[in-house]
C-alpha positions in Angstrom: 20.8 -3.8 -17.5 18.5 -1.6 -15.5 20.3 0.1 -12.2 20.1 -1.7 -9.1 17.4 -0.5 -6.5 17.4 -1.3 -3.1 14.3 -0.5 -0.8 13.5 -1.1 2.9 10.5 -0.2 5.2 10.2 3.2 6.8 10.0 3.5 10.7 6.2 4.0 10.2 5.9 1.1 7.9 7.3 -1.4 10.1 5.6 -0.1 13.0 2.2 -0.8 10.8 4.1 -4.4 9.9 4.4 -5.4 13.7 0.9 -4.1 14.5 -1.2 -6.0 11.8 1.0 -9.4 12.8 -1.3 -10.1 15.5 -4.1 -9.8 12.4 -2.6 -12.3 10.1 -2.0 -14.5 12.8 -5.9 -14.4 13.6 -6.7 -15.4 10.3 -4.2 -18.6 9.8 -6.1 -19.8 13.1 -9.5 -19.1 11.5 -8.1 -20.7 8.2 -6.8 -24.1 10.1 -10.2 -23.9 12.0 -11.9 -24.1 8.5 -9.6 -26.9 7.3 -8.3 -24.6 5.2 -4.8 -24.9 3.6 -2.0 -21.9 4.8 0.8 -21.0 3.1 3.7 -18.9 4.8 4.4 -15.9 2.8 7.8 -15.8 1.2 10.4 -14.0 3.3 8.0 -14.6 6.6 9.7 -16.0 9.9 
């Protein structure tokens, strides 16, 4: 059984996260505009 490893997101790493939300959110408008299908991501509020 390989050792459990645990990781998490830096301070810099979510600050990127919460900065490129406003992107992502861009492009599922531009998708449902299109009439194209989105998917959440897994783990995504």
């Amino acid at each position: 059984m390989p050792p459990k490893v645990e990781y998490s997101l830096t301070e810099s790493g979510a600050a990127l996260n919460k900065a490129l939300g406003p992107l992502g959110e861009w492009g599922q408008e531009r998708l449902r505009r299109e009439g194209l299908e989105v998917t959440e991501a897994p783990g995504r509020p």
